[in-house]
C-alpha positions in Angstrom: 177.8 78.3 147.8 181.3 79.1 149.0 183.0 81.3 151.6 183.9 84.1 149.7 187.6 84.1 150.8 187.5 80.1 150.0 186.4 80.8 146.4 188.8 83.9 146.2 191.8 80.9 147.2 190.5 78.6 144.7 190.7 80.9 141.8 194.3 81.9 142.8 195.1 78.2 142.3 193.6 78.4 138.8 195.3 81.1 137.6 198.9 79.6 139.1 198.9 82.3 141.6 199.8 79.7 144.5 202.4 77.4 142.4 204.9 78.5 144.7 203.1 76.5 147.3 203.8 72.8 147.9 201.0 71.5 149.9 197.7 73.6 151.7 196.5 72.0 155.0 192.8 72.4 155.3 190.4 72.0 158.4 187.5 69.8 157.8 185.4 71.9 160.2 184.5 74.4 157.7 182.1 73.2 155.0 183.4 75.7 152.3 186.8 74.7 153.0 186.1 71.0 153.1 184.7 71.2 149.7 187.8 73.2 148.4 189.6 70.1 149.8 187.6 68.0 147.3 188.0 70.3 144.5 192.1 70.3 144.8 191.9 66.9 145.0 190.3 66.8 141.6 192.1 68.9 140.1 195.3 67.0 140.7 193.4 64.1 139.3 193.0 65.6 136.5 197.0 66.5 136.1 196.4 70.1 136.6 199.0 71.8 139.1 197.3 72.9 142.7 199.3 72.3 145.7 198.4 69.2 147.8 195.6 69.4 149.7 195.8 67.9 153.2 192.9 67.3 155.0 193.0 68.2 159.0 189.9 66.8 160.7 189.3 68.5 163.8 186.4 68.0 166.3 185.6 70.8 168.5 183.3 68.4 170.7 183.9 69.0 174.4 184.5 65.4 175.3 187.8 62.6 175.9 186.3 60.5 172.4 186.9 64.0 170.5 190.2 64.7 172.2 191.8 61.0 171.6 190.1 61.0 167.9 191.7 64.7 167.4 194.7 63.6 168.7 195.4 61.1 166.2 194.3 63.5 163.9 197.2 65.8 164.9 199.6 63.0 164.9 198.3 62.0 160.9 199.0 66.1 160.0 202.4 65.6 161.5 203.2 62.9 159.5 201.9 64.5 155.5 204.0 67.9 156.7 206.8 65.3 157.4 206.5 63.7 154.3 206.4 67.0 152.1 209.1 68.6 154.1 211.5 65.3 153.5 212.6 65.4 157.1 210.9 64.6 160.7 209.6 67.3 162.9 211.5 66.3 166.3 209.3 67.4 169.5 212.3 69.0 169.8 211.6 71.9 167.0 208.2 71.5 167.4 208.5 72.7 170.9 210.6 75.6 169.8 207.8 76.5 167.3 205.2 76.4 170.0 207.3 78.7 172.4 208.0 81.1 169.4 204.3 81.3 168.2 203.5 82.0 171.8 205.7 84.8 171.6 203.9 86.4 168.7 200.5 85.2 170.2 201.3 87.5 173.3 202.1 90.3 171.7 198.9 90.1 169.9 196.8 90.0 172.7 198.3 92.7 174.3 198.1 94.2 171.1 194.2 93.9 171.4 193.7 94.6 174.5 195.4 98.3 174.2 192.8 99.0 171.1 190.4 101.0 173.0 192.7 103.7 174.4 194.9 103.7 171.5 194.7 105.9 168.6 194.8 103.3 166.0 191.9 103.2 163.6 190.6 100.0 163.1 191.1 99.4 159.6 194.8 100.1 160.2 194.2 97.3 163.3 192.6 94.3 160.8 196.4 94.9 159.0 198.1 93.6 162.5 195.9 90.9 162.4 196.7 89.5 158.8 200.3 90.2 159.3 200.7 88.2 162.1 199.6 85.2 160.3 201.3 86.2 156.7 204.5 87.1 157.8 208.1 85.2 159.0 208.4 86.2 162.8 211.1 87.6 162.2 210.0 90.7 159.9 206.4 90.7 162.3 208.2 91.7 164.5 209.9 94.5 163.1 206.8 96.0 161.4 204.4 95.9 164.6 205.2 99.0 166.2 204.9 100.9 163.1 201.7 99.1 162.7 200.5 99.7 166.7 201.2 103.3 165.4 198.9 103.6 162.6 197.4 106.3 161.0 196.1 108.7 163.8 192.5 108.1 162.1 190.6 106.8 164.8 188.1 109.0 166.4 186.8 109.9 170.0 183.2 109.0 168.9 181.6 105.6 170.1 183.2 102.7 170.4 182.3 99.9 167.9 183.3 96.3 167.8 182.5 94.4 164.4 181.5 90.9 164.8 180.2 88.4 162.3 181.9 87.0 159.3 185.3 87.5 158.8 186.5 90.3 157.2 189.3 90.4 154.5 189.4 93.9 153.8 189.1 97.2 155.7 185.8 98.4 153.8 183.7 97.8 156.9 185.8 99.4 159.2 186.4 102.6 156.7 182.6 103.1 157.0 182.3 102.9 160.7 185.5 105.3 160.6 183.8 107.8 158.1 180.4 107.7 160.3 182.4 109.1 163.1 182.9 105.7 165.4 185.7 104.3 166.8 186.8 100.9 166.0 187.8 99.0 168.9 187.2 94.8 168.4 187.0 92.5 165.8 185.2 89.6 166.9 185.3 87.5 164.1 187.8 85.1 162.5 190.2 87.8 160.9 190.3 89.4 163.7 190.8 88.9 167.4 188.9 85.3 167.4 192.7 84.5 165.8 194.3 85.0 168.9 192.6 82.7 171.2 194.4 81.0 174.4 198.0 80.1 174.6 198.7 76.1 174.6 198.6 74.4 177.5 201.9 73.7 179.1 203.2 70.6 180.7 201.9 68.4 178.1 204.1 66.9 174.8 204.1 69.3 172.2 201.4 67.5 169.8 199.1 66.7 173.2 199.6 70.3 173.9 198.7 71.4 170.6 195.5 69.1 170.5 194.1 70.8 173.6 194.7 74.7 172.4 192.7 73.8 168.8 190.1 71.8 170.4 188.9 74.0 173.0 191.5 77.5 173.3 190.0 79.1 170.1 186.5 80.7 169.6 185.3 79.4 166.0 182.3 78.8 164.1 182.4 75.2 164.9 182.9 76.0 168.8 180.2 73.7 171.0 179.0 75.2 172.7 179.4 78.6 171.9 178.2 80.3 174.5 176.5 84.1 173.5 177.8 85.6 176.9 181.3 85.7 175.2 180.6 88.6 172.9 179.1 90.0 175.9 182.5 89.9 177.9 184.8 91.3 174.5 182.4 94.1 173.8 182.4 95.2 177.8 185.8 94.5 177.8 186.5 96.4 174.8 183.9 99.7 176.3 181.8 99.0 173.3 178.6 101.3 172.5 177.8 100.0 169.6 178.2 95.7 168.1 177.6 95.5 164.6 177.0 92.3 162.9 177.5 91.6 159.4 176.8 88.4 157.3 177.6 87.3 154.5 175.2 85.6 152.2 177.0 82.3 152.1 177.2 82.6 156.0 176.4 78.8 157.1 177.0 79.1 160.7 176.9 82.2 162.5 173.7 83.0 162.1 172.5 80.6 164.0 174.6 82.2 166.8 173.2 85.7 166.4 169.7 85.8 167.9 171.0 84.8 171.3 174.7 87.1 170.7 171.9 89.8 170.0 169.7 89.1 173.7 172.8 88.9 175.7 174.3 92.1 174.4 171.1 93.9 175.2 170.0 92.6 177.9 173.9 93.9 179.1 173.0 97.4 177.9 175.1 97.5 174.4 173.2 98.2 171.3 173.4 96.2 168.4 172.7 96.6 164.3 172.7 93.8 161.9 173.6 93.4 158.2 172.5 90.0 156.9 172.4 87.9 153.7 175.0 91.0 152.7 176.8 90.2 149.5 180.6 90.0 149.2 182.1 93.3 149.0 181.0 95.8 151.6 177.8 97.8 149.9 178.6 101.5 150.7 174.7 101.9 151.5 175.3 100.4 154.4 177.1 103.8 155.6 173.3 105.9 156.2 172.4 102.8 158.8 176.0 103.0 160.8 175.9 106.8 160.9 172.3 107.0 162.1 173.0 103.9 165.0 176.2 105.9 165.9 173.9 108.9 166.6 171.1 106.4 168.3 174.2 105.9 170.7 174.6 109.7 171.8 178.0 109.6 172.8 180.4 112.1 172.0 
């Protein structure tokens, strides 16, 4: 079983879709991704061209083993980019790097924060999101005002936030849009889960770096991840509605959901759930969304 958007990177490499690409650095935190690690690494093996795969093992453990262990970690990562690049990565430009990201990073969260009293419809939001990773900053930054802009789509029905698997395509947030709510959060790993904290400053550049990955961003692998989280986006994001989907291969978030599920109702915001879903969004799912978007009864 594999991540959908794992396998969807995998066949890309078969069909020389990523040649362009000289290596693919790969967190070992993700089981699907892990073994995608394996399966590039046999494919070189067998003299067939994929990009290198470079392993990035990354505990999320809360403790000063993890930290010193990721550390090192961070420091072996430096070193592969350094040897594909052919040149050393000075704390110097890495520092630069870190400031410039920050930048970005800012923007984004303001970005996300605004959501709920813009007029952007979320499936014109989830393109911010995968431009901000995809693209030179240069041009991001150029084409985020005319993506803060949108459409005018969004609606003044109930607010929704999406939470659950990560979503690679609008489809999801099409149906809320077509049911009449208003998309307002993404809490899942396309979306605003991306943005996490800003690195700590103070520290060296690689130290710096260690602490933001370990502990700044909300993952799949977070420990612990504590349910009262979703509870503070969707308030914060005037939610009336969290919808959860899954997808079959999920391996980890559903173990999360039960207690996501009590926390959000016991803080008054109704939830509805779409497990063991296969990849690509089933459009019966939209008679389920429109009739919880009434349940909600707010204009």
């Amino acid at each position: 079983l594999f991540d959908p958007i794992v396998r969807g990177v995998f066949e890309q490499v078969l069909e020389g879709r990523l040649a362009w690409l000289d290596a693919v650095v790969l967190p070992r935190s993700n089981d699907s991704i892990q073994r995608l690690y394996y399966y590039l690494c046999e494919l070189r093996r067998r003299g067939v061209a994929a990009p290198l795969p470079i392993l990035f093992d990354l505990q999320h453990t809360p403790s000063a083993a993890a930290h010193a262990y990721n550390l090192d970690r961070m420091a072996d990562l430096k070193a592969a980019l350094e040897a594909v690049a052919g040149r050393a990565i000075t704390d110097h430009w890495l520092g630069e790097a870190i400031a410039d990201f920050e930048t970005r990073r800012a923007r984004m969260a303001a970005f996300a924060t605004a959501r709920p009293g813009s007029a952007l419809a979320g499936s014109e939001a989830l393109k911010a999101y995968t431009a901000w990773r995809v693209m030179p900053p240069g041009a991001f930054d150029v084409a985020l005002p005319g993506l803060e802009t949108g459409n005018g789509r969004a609606q003044a029905g109930p607010k929704v936030v999406l939470a659950g698997s990560a979503q690679d395509t609008p489809d999801l947030h099409l149906l809320v849009e077509a049911a009449g709510g208003r998309e307002g959060g993404d809490y899942h790993p396309r979306g605003d889960l991306l943005i996490g904290e800003a690195a700590p400053t103070g520290f060296a550049p690689l130290e710096g770096l260690t602490r933001r990955y370990q502990s700044g961003l909300m993952s799949s692998r977070t420990f612990p991840r504590p349910p009262e989280a979703i509870t503070r986006f969707a308030k914060a994001r005037q939610a009336d509605l969290v919808i959860f989907h899954f997808w079959k291969v999920e391996e980890a978030l559903t173990w999360d959901y039960p207690a996501e599920r009590r926390a959000l109702e016991a803080a008054g915001v109704r939830t509805l759930a779409f497990t063991d879903q296969p990849y690509g969004i089933d459009p019966g799912l939209a008679a389920p969304i429109a009739r919880a978007l009434d349940a909600v009864g707010v204009a």
